[in-house]
Every structure is written in structure tokens, then in C-alpha cells.
N, CA, C and O atoms as a MOPAC input file, in Angstrom:
PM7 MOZYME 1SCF
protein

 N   -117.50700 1    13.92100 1   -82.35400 1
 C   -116.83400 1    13.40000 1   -81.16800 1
 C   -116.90700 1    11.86900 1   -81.20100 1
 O   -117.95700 1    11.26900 1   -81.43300 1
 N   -115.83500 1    11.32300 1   -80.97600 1
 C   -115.72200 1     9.62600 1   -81.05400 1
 C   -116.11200 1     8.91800 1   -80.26300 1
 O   -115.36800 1     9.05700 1   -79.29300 1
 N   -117.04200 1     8.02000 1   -79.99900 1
 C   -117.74300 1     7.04500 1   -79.34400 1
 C   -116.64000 1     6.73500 1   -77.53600 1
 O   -115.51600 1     6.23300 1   -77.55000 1
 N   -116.96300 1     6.93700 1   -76.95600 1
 C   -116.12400 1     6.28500 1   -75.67000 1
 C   -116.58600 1     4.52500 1   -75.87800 1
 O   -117.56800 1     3.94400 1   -76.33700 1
 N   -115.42300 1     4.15500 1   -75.32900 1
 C   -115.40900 1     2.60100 1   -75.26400 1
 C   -114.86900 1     2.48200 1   -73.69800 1
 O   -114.01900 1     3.15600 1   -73.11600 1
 N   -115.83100 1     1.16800 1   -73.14900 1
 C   -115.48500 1     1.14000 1   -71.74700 1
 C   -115.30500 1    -0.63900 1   -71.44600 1
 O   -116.02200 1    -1.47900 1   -71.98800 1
 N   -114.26000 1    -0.93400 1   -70.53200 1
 C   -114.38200 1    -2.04200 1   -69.86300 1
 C   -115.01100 1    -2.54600 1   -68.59400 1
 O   -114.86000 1    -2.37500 1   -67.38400 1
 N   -115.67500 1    -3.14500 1   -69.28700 1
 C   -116.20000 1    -3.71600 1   -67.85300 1
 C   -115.22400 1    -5.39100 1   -67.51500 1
 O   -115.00900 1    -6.34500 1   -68.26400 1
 N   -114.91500 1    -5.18800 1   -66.37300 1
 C   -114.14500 1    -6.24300 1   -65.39200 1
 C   -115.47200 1    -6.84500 1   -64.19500 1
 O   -116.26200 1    -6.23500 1   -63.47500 1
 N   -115.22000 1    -8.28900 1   -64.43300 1
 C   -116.54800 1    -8.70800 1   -63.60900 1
 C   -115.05300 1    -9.81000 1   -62.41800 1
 O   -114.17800 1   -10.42100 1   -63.03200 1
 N   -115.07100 1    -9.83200 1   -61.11000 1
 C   -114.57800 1   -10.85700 1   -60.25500 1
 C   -115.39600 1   -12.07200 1   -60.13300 1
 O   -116.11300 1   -12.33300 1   -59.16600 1
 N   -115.24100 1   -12.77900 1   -61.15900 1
 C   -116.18600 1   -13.89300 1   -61.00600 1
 C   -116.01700 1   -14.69900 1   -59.64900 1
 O   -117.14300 1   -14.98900 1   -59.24600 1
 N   -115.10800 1   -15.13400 1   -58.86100 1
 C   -115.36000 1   -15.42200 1   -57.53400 1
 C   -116.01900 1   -14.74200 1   -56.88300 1
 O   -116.82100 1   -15.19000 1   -56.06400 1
 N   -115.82100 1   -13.46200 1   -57.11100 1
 C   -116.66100 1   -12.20100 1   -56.13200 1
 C   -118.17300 1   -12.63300 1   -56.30200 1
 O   -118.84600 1   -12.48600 1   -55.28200 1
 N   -118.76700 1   -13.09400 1   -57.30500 1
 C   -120.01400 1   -13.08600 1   -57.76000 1
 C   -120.88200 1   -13.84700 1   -57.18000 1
 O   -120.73300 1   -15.03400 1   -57.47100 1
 N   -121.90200 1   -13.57500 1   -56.32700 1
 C   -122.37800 1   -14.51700 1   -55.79300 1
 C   -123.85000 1   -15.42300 1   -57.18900 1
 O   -124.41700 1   -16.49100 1   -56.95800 1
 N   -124.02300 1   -14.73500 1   -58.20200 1
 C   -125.13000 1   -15.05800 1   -59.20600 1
 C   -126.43400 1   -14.54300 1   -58.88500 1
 O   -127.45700 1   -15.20300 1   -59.06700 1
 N   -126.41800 1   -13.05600 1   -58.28200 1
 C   -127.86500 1   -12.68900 1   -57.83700 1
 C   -128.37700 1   -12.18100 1   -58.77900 1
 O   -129.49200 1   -11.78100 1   -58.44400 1
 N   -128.06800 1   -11.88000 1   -60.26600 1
 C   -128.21000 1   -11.41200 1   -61.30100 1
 C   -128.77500 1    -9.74200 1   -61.46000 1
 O   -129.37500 1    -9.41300 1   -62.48300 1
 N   -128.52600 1    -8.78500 1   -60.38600 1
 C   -129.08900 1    -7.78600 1   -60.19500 1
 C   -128.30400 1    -6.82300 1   -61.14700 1
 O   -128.76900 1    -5.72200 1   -61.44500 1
 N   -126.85500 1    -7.36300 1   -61.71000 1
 C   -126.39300 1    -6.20600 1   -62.34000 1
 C   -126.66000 1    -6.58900 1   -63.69000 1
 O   -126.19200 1    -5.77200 1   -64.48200 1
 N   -127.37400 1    -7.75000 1   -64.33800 1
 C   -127.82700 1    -8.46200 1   -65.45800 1
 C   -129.37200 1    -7.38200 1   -65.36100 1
 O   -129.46700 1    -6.34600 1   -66.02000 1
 N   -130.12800 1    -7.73000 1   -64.71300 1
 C   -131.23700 1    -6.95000 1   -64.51500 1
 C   -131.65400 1    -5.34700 1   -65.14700 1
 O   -132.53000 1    -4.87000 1   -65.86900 1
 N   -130.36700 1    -4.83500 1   -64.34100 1
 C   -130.46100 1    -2.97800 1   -64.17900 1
 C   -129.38400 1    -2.84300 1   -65.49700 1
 O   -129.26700 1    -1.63000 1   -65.66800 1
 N   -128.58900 1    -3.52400 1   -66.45300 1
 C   -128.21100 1    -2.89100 1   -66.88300 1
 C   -128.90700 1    -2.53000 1   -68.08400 1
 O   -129.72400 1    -3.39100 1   -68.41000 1
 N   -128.83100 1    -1.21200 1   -69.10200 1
 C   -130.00000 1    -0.62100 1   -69.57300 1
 C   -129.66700 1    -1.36100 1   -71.30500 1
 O   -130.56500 1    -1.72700 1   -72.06400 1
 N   -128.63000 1    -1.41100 1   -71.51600 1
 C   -128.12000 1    -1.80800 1   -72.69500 1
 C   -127.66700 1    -3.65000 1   -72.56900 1
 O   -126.83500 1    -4.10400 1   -73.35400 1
 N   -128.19500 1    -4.36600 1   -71.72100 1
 C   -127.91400 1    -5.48400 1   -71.89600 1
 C   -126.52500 1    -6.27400 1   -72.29500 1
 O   -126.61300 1    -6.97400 1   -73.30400 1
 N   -125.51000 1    -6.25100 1   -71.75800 1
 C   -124.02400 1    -5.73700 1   -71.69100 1
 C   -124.01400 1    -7.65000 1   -71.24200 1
 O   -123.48300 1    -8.55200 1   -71.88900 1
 N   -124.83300 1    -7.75700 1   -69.88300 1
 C   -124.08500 1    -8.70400 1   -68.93400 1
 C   -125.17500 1    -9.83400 1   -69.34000 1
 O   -126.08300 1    -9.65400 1   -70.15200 1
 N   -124.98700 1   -10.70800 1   -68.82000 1
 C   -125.88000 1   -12.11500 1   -68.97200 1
 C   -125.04500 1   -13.05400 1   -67.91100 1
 O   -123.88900 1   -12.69600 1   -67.68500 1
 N   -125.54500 1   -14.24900 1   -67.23200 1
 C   -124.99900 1   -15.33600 1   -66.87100 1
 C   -124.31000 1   -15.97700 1   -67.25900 1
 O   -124.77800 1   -16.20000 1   -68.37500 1
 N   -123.07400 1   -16.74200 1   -67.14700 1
 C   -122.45700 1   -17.87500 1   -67.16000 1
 C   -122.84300 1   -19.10800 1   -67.24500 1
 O   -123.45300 1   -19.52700 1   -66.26100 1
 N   -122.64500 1   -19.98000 1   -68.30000 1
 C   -123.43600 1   -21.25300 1   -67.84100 1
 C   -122.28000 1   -22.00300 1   -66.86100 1
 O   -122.46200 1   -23.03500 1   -66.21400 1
 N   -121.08100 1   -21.22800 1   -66.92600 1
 C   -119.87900 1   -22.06700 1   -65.66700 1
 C   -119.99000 1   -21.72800 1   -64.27400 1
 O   -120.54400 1   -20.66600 1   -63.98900 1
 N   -119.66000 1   -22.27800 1   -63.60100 1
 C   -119.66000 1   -21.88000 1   -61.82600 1
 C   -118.50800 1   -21.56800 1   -61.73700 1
 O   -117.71300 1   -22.00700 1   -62.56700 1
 N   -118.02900 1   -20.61400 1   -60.57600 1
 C   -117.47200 1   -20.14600 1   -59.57500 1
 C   -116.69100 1   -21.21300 1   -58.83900 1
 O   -116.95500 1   -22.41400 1   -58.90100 1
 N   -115.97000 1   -20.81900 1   -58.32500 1
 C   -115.00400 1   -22.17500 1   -57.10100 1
 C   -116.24700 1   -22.08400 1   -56.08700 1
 O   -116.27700 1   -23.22700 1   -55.63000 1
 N   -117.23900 1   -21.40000 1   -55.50900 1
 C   -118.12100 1   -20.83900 1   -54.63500 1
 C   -119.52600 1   -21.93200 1   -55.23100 1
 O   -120.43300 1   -22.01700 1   -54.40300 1
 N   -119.71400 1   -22.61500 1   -56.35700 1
 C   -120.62400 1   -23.03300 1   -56.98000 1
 C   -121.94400 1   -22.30200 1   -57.67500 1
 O   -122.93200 1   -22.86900 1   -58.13900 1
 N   -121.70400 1   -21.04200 1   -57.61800 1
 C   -122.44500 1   -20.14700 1   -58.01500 1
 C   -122.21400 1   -19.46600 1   -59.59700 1
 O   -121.08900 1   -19.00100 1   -59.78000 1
 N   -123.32100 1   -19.35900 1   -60.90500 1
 C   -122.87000 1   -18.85800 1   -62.14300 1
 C   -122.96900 1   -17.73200 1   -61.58800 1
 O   -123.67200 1   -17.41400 1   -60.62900 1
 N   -121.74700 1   -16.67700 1   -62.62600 1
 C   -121.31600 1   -15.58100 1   -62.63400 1
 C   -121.99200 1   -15.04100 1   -63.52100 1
 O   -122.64400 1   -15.64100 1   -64.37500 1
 N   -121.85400 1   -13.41800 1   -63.34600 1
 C   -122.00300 1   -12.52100 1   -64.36700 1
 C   -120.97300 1   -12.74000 1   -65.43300 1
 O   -120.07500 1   -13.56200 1   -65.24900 1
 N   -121.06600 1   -12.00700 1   -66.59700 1
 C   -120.07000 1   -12.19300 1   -67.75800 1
 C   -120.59300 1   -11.47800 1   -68.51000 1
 O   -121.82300 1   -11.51100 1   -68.47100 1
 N   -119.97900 1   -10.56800 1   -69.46900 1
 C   -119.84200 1    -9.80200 1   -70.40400 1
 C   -120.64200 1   -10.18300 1   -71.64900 1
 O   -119.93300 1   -11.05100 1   -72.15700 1
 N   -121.84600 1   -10.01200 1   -72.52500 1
 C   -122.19900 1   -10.65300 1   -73.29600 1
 C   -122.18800 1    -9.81500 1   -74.80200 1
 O   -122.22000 1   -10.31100 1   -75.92800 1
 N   -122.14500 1    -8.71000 1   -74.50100 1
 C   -122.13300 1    -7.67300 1   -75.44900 1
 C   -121.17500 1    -6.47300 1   -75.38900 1
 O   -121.72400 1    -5.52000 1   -75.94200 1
 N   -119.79600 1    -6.11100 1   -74.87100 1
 C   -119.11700 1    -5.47400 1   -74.08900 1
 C   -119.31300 1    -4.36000 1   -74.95000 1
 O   -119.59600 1    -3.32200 1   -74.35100 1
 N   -119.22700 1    -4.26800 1   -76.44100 1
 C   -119.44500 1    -3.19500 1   -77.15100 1
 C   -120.41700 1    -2.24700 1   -77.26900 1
 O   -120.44300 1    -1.39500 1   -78.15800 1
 N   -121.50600 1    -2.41900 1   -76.08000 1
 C   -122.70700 1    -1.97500 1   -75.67000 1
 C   -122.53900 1    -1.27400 1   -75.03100 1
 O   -122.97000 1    -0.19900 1   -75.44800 1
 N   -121.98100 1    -1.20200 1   -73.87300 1
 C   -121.44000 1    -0.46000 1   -72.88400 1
 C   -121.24800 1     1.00800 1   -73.20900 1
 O   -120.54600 1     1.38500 1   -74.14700 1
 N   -122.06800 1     2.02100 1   -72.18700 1
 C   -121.82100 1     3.43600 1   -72.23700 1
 C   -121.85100 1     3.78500 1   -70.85100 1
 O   -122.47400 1     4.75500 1   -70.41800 1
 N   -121.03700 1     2.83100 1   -70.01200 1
 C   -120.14300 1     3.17700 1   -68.64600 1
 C   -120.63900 1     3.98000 1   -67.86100 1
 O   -119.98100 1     4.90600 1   -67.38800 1
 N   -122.27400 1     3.70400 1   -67.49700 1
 C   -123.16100 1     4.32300 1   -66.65100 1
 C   -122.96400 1     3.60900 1   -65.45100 1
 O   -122.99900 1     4.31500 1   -64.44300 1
 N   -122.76900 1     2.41200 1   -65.28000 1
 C   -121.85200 1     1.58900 1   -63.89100 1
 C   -123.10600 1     1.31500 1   -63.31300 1
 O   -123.13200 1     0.74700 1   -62.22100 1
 N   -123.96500 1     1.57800 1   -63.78100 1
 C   -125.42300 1     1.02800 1   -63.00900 1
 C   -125.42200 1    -0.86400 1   -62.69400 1
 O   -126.22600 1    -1.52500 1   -62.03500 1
 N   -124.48600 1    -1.20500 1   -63.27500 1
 C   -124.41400 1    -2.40500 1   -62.54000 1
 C   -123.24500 1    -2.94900 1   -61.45300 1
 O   -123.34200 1    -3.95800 1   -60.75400 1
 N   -122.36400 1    -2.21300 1   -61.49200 1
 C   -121.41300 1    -1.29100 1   -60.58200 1
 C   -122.09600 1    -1.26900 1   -59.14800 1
 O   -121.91100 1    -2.06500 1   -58.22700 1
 N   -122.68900 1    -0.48200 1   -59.17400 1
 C   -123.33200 1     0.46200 1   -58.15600 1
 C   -124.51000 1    -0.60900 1   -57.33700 1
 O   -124.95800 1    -0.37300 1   -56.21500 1
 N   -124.85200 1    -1.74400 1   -58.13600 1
 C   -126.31700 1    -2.23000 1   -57.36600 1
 C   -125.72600 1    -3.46500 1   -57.18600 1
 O   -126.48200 1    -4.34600 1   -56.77600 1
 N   -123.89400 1    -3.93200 1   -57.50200 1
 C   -123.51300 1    -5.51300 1   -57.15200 1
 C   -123.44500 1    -4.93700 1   -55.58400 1
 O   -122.98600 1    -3.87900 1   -55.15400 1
 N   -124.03500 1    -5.96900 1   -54.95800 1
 C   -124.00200 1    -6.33500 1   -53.56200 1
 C   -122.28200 1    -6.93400 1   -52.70900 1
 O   -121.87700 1    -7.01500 1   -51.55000 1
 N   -121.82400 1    -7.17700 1   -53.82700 1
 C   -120.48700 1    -7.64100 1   -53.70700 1
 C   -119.21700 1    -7.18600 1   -54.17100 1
 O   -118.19500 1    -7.85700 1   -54.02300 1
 N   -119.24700 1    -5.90900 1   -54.80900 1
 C   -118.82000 1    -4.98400 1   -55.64200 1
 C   -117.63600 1    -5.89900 1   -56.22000 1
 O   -116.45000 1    -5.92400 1   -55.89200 1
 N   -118.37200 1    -6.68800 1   -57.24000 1
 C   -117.48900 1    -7.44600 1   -58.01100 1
 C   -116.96900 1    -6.54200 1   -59.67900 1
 O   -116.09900 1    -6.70100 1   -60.53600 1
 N   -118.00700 1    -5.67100 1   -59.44300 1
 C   -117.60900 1    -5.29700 1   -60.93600 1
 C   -117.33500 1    -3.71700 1   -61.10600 1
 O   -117.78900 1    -2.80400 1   -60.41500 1
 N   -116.53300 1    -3.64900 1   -62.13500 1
 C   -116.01300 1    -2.33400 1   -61.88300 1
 C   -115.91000 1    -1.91900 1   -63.97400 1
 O   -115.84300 1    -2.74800 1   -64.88200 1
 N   -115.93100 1    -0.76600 1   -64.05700 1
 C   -115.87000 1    -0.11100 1   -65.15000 1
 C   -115.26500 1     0.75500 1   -65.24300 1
 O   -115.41300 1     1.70900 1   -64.48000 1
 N   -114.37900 1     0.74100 1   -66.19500 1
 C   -113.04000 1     1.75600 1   -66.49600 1
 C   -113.14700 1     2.13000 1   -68.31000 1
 O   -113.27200 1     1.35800 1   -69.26000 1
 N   -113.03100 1     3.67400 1   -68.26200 1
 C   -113.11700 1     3.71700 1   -69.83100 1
 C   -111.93000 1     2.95100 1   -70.32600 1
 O   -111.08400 1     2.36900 1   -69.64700 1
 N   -112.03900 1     3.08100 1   -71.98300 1
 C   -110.81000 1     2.68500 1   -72.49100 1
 C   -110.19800 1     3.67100 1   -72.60600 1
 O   -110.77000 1     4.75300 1   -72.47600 1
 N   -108.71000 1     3.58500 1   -72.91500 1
 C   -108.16700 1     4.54700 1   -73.03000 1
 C   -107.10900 1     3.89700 1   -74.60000 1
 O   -106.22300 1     3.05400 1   -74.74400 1
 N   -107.84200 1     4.85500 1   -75.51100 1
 C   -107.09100 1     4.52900 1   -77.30500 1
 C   -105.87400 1     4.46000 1   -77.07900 1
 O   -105.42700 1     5.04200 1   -76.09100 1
 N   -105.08400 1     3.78000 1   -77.87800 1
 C   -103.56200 1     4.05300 1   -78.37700 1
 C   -103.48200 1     4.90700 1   -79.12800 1
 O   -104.11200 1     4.85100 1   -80.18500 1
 N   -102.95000 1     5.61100 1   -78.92200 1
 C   -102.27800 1     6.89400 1   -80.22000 1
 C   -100.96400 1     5.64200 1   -81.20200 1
 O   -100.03700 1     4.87400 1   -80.94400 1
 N   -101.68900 1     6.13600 1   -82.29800 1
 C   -100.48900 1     5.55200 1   -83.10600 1
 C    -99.50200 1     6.68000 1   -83.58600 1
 O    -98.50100 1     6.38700 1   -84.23900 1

């Protein structure tokens, strides 16, 4: 059976930088931004996306529900 691949989408305005979904995630996916926000706050950001096995545990504990996870879905050639 072939590996699922998932996106994670982070709203970096949404983000206030509490780093809780950096924290909980189990595979280390997310990390900080060294850029700010229009809000002046670093964002979450994607650091390893190919890590990802779309447990949304960082999903689930943003306070701001900035981030969201959607599998991929392959192209058929």
C-alpha cells in the first residue's frame, strides 16, 4: 500500500507564534519563521512537509485554528 502524502496549510496571519503546534507535533513537520506576520508575530511554517502522516495533532491544539491538513490527492497519469 503506497505511503499517503498530506498538506499541511498554515494562515500565517492567523498565527499568533505560540508555538504549540511546533511542540505536539510528533514527527517534527513545523518549526518557526524567522519572518513576522503583518500582526508582528513569527509564524509557524512547514519545515519538513514530507514528514507528515496527517494526524492534525497540530490542527487540533492551534488556538487560532490557523492550520489545517488535507491529504494529497495523486494525479493519475
Amino acid at each position: 500500500m503506497p505511503r499517503r502524502n498530506y498538506i499541511v496549510t498554515i494562515d500565517r496571519e492567523r498565527c499568533k507564534g505560540c508555538e504549540l503546534c511546533v511542540i505536539t507535533c510528533p514527527t517534527r513537520v513545523l518549526d518557526m519563521c524567522a519572518k513576522l506576520n503583518s500582526r508582528g508575530q513569527h509564524y509557524a511554517q512547514t519545515s519538513a512537509p514530507d514528514k507528515c502522516i496527517g494526524c492534525a495533532q497540530c490542527a487540533d491544539i492551534c488556538p487560532d485554528a490557523a492550520i489545517e491538513i488535507d491529504e494529497e490527492i495523486p494525479a493519475h497519469a
